[in-house]
C-alpha positions as CSV (number, residue, x, y, z in Angstrom):
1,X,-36.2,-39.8,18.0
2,X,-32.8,-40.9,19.3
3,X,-29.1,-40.6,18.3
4,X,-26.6,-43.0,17.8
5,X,-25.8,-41.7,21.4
6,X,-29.0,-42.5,22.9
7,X,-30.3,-38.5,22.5
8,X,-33.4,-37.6,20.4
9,X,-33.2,-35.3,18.0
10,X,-36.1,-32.5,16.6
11,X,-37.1,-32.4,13.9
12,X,-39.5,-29.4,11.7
13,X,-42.0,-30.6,9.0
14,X,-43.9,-29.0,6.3
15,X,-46.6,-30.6,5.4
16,X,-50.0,-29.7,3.7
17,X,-53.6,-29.1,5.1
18,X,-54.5,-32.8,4.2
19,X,-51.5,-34.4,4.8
20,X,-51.9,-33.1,8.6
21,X,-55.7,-33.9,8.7
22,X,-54.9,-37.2,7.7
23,X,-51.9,-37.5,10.4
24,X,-54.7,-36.7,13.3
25,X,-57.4,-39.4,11.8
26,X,-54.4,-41.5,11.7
27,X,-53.0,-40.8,14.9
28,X,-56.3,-41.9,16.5
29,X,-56.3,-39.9,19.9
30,X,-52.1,-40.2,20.2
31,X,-49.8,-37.5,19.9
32,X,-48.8,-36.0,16.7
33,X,-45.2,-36.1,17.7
34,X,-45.6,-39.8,19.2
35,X,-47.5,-40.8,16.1
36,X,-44.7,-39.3,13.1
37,X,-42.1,-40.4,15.4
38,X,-43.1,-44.2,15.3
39,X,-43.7,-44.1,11.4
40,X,-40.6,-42.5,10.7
41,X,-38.4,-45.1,13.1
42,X,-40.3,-47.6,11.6
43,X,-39.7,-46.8,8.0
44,X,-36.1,-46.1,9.1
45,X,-35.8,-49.9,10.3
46,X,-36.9,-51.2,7.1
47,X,-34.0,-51.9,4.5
48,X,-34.3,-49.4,1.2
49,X,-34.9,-51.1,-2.4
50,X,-31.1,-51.4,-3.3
51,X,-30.3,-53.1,0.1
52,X,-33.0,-55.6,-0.3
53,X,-31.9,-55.7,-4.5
54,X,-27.9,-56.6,-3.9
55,X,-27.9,-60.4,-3.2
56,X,-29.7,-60.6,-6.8
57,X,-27.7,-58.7,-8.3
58,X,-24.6,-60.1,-7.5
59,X,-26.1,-63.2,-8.1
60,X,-26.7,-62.5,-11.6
61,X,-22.9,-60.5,-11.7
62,X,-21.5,-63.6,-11.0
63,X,-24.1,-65.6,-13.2
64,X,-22.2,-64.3,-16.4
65,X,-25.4,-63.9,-18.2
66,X,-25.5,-60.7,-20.3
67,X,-28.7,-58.2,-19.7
68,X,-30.5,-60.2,-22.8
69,X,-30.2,-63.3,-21.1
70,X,-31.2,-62.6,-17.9
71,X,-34.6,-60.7,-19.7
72,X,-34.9,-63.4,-21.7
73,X,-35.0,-65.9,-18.4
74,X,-37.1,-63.2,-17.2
75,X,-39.8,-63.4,-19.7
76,X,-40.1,-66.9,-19.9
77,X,-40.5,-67.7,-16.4
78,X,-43.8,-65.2,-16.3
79,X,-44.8,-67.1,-19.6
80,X,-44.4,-70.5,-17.2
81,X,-46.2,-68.6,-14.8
82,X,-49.0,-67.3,-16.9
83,X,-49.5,-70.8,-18.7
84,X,-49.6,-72.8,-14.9
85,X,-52.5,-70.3,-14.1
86,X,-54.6,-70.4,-17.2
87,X,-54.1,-74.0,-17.2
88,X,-55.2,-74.5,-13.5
89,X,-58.4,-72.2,-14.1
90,X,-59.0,-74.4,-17.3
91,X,-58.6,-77.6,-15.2
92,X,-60.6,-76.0,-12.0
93,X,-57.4,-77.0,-9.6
């Protein structure tokens, strides 16, 4: 792994019997170390559930729709949703 200054860093895991077993199958003939290190900078890259959660909710912040509301909207669009498909198998398009 690499630093902010361009240095790697170590890094000691604990994992299970399985969990290492699975690692190696996974791994398929690369280094261990090569193999985590990849998964973890990938996972690393990707944004976390809040990041990817914040432009919806301050779009419904500045909405000024109470909780209620905005379940209500919710609900109903999964009811639209629902209805198209049972309506679409119904009507075999």
């Amino acid at each position: 792994m690499v630093d902010a200054n361009g240095k790697t860093a170590d890094l000691k895991l604990r994992l299970s019997s399985e969990a290492m077993q699975t690692l190696r199958e996974r791994a398929n003939g690369h280094s261990l170390d090569e193999f985590v290190s990849t998964l973890l900078e990938a996972e690393m890259r990707r944004p976390t559930m809040d990041e990817l959660l914040a432009p919806v909710r301050a779009e419904f912040a500045a909405s000024g729709m109470s909780e209620d509301e905005i379940n209500d909207l919710g609900k109903a669009l999964i009811n639209d949703v629902r209805r198209e498909r049972r309506e679409r198998r119904t009507t075999g398009g």
